[in-house]
DRENMIPA-100418 format. One line per 4 residues: their letters; for each residue x, y, z of N, C-alpha, C. Coordinates in steps of 0.2 Angstrom, whole numbers, always signed. Example, Ala and Ser with C-alpha at 12.3 -4.5 7.8 and 13.67 -1.06 7.14 Angstrom:
! DRENMIPA-100418
as) +66,-28,+39,+62,-22,+39,+66,-16,+39 | +64,-11,+35,+68,-5,+36,+64,+0,+39
This chain:
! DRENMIPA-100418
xxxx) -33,+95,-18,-31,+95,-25,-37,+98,-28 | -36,+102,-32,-41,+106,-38,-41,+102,-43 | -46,+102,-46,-49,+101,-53,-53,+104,-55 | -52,+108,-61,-54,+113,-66,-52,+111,-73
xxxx) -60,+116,-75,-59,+113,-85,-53,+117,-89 | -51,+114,-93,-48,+116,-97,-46,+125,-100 | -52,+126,-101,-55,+134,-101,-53,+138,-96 | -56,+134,-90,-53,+140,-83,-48,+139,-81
xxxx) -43,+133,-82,-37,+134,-82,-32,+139,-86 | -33,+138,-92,-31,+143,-97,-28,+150,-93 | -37,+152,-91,-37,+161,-90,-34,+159,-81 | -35,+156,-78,-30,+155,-70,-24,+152,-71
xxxx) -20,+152,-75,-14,+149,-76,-8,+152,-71 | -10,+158,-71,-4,+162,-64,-4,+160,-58 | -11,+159,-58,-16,+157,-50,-14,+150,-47 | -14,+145,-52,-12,+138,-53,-3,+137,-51
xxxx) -2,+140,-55,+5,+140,-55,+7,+141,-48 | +5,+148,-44,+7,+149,-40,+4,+144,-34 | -2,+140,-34,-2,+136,-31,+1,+129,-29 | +5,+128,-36,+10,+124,-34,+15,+123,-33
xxxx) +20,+131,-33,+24,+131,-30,+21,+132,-23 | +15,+134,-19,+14,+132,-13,+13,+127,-10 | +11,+119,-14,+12,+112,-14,+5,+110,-16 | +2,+113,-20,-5,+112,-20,-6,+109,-27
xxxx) -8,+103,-28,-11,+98,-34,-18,+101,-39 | -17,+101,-47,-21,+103,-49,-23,+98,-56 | -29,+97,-57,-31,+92,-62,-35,+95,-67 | -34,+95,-73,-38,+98,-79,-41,+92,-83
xxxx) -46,+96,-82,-52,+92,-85,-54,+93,-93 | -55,+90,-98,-58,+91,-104,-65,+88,-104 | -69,+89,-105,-76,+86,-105,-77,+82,-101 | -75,+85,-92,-74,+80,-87,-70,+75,-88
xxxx) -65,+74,-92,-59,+68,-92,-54,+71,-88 | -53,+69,-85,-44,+70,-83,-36,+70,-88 | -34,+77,-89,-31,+78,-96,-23,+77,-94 | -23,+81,-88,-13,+85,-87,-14,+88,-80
xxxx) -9,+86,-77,-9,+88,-72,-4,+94,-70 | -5,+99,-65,-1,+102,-63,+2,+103,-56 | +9,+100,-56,+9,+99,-49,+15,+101,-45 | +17,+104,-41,+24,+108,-39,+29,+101,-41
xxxx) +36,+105,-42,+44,+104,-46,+43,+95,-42 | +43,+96,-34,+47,+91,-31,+42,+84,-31 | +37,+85,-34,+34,+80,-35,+32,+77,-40 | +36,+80,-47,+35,+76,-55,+39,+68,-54
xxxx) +36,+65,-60,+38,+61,-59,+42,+59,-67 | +48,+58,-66,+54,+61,-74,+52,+54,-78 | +50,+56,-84,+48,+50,-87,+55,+52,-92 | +60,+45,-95,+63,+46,-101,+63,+39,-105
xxxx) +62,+41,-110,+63,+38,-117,+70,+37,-119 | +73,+30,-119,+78,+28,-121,+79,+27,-129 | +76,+31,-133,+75,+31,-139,+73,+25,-144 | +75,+23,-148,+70,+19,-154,+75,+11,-151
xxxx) +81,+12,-148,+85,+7,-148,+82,+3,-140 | +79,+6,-135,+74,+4,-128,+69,+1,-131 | +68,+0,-139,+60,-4,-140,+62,-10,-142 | +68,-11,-144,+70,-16,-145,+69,-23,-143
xxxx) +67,-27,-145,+64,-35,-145,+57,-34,-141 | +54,-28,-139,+47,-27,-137,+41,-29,-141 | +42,-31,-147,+39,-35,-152,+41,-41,-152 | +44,-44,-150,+45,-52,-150,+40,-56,-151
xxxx) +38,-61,-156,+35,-64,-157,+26,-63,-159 | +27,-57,-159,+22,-51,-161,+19,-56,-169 | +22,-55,-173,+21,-60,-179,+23,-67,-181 | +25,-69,-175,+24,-77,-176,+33,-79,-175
xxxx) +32,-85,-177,+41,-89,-178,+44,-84,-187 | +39,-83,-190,+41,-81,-197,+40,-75,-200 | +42,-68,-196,+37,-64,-198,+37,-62,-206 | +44,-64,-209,+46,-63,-216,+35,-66,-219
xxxx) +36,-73,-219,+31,-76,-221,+23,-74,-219 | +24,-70,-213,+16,-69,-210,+15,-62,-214 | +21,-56,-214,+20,-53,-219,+17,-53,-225 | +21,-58,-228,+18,-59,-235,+12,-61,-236
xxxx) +11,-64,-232,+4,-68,-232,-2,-62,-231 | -1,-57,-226,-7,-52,-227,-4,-49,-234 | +2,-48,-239,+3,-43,-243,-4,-46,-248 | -3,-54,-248,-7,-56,-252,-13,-57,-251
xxxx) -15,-58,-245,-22,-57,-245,-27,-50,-245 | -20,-44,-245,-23,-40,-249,-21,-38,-257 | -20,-42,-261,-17,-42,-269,-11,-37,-268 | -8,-38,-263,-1,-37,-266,+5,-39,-265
């Protein structure tokens, strides 16, 4: 696997590319952090988003038994 900065990646993009269509893993670095990776077709991993309706009840009890009431109680405790 390769790790390269952001920068060198940029200007070796073709070089990259072409490494992973011959199976070779690549990790891009921003100030030493690990950003994105590049990695041949057969190894992505398909992330999908069920849209706004998949978040659904994922806040459950997030604001209490009342959230009508826990709202209002921050509107006022900021004067509104």
């Amino acid at each position: 696997m390769i790790e390269i900065g952001a920068e060198s990646a940029r200007k070796k993009l073709p070089e990259l590319l072409d490494k992973a269509k011959a199976g070779e893993q690549a990790i891009i670095t921003k100030h030493g952090k690990p950003y994105a990776a590049i990695v041949p077709v057969e190894q992505r991993i398909d992330v999908t988003i069920g849209g706004v309706l998949s978040l659904f009840g994922t806040g459950k009890g997030l604001w209490g038994d009342t959230p009508g009431r826990y709202i209002n109680s921050l509107r006022e405790e900021w004067g509104g």
